[in-house]
Biopython code that builds the backbone (N, CA, C, O; Angstrom):
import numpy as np
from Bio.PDB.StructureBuilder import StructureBuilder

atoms = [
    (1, "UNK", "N", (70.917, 80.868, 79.575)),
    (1, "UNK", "CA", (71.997, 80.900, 78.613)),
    (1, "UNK", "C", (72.835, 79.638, 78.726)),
    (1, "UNK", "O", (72.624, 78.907, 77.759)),
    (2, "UNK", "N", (73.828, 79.076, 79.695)),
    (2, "UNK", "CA", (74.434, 78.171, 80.097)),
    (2, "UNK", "C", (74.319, 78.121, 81.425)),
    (2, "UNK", "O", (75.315, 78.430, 82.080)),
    (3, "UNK", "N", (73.227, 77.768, 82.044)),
    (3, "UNK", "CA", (72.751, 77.517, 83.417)),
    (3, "UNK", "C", (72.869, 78.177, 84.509)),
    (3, "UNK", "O", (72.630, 77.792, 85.654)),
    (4, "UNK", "N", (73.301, 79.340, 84.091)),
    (4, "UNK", "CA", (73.387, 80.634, 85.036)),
    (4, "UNK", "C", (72.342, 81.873, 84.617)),
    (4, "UNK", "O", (72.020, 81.948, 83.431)),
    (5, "UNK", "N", (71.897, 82.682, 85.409)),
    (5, "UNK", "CA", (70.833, 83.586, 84.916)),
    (5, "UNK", "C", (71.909, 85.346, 85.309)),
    (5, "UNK", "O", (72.281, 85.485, 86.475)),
    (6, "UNK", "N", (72.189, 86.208, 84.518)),
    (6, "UNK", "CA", (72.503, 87.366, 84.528)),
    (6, "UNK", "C", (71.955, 88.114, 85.663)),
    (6, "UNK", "O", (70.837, 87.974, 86.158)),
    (7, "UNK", "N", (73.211, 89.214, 86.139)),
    (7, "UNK", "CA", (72.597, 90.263, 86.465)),
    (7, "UNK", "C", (72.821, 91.349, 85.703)),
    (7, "UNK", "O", (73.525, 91.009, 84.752)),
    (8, "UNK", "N", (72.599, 92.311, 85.674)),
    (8, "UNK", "CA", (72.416, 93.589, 85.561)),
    (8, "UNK", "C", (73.389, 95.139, 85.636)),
    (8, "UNK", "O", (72.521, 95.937, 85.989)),
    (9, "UNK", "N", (74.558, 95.859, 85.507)),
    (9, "UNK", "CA", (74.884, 96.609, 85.899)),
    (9, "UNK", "C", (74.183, 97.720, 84.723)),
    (9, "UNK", "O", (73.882, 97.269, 83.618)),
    (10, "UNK", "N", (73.952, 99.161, 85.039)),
    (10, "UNK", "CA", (73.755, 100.291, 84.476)),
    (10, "UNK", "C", (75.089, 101.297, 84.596)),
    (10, "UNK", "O", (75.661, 101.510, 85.665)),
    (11, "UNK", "N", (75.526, 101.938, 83.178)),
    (11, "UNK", "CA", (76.743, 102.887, 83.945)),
    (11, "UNK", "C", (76.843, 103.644, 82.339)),
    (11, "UNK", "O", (77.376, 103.248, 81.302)),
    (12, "UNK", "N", (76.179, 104.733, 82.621)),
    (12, "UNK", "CA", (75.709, 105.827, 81.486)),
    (12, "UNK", "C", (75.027, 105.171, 80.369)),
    (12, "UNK", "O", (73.833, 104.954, 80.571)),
    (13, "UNK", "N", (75.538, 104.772, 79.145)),
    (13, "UNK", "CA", (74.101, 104.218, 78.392)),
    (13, "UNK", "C", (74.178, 102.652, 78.249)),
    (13, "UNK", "O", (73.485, 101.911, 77.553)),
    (14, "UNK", "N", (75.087, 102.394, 78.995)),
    (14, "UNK", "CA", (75.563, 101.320, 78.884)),
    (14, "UNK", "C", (74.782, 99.719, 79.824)),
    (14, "UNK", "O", (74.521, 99.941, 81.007)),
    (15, "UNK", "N", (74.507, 98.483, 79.385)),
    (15, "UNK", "CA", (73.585, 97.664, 80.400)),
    (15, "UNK", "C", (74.555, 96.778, 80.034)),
    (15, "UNK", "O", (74.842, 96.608, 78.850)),
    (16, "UNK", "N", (75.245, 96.028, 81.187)),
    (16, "UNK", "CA", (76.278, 95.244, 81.144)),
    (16, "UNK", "C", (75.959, 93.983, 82.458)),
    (16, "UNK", "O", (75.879, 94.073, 83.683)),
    (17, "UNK", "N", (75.827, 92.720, 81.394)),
    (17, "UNK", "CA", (75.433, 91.686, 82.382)),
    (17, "UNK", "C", (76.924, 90.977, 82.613)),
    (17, "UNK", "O", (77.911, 91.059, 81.881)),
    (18, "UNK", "N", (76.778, 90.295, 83.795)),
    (18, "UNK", "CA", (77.733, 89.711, 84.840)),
    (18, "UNK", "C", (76.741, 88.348, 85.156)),
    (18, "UNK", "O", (75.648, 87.846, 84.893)),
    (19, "UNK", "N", (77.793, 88.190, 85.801)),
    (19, "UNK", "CA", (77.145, 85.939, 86.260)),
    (19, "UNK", "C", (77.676, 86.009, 87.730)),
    (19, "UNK", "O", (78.874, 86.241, 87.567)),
    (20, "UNK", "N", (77.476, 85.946, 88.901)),
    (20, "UNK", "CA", (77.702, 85.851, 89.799)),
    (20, "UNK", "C", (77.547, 85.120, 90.818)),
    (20, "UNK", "O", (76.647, 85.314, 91.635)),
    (21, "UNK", "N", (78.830, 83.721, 90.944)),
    (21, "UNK", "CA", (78.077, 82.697, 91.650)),
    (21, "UNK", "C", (79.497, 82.397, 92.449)),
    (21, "UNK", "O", (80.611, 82.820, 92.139)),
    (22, "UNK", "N", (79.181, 81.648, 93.434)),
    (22, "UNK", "CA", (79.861, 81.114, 94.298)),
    (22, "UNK", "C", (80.179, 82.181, 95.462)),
    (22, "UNK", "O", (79.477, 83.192, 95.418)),
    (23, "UNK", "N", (81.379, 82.089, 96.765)),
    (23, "UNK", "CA", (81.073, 82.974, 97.668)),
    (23, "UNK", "C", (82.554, 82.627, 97.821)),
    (23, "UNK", "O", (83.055, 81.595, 97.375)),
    (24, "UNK", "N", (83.325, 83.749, 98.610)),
    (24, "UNK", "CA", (84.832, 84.160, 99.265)),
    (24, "UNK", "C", (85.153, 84.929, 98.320)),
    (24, "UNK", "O", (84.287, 85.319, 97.537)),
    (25, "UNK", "N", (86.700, 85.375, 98.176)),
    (25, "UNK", "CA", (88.165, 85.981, 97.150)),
    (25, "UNK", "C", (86.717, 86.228, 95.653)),
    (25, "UNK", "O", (85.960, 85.332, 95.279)),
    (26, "UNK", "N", (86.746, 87.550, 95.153)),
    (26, "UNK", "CA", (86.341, 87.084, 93.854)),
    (26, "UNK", "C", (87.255, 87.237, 92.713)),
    (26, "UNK", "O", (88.300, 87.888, 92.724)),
    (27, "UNK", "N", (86.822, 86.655, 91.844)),
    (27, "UNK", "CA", (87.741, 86.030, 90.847)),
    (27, "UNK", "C", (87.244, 86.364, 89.343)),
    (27, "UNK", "O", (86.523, 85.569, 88.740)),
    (28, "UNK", "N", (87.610, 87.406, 88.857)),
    (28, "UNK", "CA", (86.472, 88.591, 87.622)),
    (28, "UNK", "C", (87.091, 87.556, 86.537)),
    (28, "UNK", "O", (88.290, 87.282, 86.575)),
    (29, "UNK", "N", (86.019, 86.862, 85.341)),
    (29, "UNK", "CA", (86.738, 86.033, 84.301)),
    (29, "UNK", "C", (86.383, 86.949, 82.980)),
    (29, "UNK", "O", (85.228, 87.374, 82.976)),
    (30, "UNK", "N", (87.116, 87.276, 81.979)),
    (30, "UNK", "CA", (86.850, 88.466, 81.001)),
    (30, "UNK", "C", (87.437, 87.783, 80.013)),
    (30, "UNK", "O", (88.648, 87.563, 80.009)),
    (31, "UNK", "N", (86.399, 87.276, 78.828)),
    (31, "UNK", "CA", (86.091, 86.607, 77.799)),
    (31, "UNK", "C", (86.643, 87.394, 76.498)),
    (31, "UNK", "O", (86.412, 88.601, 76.568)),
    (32, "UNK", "N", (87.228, 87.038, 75.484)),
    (32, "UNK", "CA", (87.841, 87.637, 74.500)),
    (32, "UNK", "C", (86.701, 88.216, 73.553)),
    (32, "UNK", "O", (85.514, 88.291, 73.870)),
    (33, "UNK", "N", (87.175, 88.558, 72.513)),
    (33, "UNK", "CA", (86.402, 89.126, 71.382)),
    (33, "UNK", "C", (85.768, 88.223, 70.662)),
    (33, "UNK", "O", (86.399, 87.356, 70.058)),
    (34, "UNK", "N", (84.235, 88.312, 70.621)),
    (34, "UNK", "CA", (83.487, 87.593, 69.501)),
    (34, "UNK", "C", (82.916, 86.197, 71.019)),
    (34, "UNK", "O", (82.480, 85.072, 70.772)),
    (35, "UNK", "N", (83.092, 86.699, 72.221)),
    (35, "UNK", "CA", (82.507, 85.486, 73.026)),
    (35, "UNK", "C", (81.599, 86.055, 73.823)),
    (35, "UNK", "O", (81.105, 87.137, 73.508)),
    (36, "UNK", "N", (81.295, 85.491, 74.822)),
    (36, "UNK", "CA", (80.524, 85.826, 76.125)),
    (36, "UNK", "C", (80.763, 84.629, 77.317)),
    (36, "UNK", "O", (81.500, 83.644, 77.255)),
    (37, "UNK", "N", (79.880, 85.068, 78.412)),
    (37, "UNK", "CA", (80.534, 84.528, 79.852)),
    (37, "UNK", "C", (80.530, 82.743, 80.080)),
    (37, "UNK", "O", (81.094, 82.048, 80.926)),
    (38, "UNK", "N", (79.480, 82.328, 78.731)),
    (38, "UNK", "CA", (79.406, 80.871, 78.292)),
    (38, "UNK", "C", (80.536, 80.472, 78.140)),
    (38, "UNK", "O", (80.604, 79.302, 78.516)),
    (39, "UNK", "N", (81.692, 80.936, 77.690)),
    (39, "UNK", "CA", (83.117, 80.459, 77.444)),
    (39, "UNK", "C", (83.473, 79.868, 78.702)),
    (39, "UNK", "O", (84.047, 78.779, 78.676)),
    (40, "UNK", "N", (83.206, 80.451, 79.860)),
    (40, "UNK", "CA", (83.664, 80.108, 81.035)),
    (40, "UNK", "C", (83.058, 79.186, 81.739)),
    (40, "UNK", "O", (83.388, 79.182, 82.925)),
    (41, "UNK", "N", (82.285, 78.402, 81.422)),
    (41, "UNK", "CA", (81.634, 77.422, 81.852)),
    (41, "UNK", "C", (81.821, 76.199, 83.073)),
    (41, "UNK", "O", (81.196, 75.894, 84.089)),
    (42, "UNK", "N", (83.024, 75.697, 82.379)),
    (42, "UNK", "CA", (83.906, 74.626, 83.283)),
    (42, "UNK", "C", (84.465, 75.201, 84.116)),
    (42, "UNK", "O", (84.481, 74.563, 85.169)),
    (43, "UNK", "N", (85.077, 76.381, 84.169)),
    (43, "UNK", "CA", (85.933, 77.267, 84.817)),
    (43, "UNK", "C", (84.718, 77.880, 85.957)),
    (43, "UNK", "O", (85.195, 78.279, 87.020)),
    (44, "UNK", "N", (83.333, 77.971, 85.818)),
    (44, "UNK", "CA", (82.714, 78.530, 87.004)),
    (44, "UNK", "C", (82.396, 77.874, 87.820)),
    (44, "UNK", "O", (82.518, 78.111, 89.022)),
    (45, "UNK", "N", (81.720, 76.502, 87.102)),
    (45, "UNK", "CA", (81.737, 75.549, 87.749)),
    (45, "UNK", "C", (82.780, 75.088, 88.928)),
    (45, "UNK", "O", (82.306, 74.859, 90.040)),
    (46, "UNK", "N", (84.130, 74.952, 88.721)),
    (46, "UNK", "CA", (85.060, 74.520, 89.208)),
    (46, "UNK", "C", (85.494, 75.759, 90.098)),
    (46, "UNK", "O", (85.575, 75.485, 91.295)),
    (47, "UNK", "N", (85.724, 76.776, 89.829)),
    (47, "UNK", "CA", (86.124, 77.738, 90.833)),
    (47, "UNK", "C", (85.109, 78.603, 91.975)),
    (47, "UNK", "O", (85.476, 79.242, 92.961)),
    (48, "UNK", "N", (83.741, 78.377, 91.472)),
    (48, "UNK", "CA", (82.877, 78.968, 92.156)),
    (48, "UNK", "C", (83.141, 78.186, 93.542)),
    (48, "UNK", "O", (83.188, 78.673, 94.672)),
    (49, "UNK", "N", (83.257, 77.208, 93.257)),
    (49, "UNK", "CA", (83.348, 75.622, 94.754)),
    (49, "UNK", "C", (84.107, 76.815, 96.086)),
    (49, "UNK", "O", (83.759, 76.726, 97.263)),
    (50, "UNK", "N", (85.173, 77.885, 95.589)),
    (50, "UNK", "CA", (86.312, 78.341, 96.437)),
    (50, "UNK", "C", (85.978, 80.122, 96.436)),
    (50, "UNK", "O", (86.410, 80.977, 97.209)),
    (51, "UNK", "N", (85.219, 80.238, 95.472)),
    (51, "UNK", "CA", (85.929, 81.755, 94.495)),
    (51, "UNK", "C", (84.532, 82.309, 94.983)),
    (51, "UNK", "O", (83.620, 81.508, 95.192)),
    (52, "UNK", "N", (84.316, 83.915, 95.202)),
    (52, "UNK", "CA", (83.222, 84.187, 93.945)),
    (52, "UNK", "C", (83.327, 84.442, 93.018)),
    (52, "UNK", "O", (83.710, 85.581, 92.750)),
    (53, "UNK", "N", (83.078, 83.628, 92.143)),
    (53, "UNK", "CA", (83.449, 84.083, 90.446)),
    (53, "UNK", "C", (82.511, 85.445, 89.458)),
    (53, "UNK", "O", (81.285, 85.431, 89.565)),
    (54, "UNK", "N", (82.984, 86.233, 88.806)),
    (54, "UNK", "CA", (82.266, 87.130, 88.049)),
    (54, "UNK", "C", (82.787, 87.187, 87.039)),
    (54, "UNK", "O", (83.980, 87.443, 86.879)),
    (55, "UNK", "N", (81.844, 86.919, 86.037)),
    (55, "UNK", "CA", (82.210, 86.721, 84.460)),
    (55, "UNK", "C", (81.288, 87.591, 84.092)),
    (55, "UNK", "O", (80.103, 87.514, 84.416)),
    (56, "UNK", "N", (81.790, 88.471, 83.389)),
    (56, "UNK", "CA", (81.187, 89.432, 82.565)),
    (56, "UNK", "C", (80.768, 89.532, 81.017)),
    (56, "UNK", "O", (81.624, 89.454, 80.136)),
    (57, "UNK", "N", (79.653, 89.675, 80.784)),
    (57, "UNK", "CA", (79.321, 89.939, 79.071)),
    (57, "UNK", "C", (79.643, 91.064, 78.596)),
    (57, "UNK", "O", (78.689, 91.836, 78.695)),
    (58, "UNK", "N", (80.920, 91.735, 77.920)),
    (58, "UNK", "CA", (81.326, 92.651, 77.778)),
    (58, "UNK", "C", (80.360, 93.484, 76.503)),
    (58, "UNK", "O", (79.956, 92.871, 75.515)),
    (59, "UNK", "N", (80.087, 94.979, 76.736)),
    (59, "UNK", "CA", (79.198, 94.839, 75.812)),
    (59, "UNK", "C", (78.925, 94.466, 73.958)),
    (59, "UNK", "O", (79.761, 94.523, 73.056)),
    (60, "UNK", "N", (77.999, 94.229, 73.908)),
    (60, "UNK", "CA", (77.748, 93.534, 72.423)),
    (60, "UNK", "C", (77.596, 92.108, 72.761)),
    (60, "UNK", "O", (76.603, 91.518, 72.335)),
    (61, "UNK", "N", (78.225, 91.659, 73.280)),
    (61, "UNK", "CA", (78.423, 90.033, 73.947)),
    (61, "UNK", "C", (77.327, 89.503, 74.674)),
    (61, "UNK", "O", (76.743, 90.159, 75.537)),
    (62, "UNK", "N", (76.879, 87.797, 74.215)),
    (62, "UNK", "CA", (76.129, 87.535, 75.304)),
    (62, "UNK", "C", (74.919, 88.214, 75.389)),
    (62, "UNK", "O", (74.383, 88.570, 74.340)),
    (63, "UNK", "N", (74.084, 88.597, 77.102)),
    (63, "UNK", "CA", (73.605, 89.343, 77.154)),
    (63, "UNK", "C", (73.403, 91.115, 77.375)),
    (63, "UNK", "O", (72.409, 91.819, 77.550)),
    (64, "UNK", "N", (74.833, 91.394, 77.269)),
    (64, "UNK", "CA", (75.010, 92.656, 76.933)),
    (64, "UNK", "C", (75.278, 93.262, 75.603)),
    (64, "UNK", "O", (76.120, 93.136, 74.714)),
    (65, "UNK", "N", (73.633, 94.359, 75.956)),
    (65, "UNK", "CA", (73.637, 94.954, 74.172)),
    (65, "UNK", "C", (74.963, 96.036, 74.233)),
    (65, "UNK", "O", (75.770, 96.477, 75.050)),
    (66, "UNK", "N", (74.559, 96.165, 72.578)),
    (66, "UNK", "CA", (75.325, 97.481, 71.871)),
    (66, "UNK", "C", (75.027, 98.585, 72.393)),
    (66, "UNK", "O", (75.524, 99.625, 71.963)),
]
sb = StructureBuilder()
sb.init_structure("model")
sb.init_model(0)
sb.init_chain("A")
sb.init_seg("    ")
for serial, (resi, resn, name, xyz) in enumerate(atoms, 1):
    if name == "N":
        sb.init_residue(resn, " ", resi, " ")
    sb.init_atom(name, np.array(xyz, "f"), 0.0, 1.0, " ", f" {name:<3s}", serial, name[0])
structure = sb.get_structure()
């Protein structure tokens, strides 16, 4: 997608991908309406260095379906 590869959560009918990179404090980034976790790009880059960062594809978004 933007140089990160998804994971996976399941939680009733729901399949909700996340980006999960870097290591310490994590740091959840939650993308507005009509986006996905690509918005956050510069921002993972740059904070993953400190953070673990988790950006989520909320569903419909990205790679999380309807």
């Amino acid at each position: 997608m933007f140089g990160y590869e998804p994971e996976f959560v399941v939680c009733g009918d729901a399949r909700i991908a996340y980006y999960d990179v870097g290591r310490g404090k994590p740091l959840v980034l939650l993308h507005g309406n009509g986006e996905d976790g690509s918005y956050f790009t510069a921002q993972i880059e740059y904070f993953s260095k400190s953070y673990r960062v988790i950006a989520i594809d909320t569903r419909g978004h990205g790679k999380s379906p309807r």
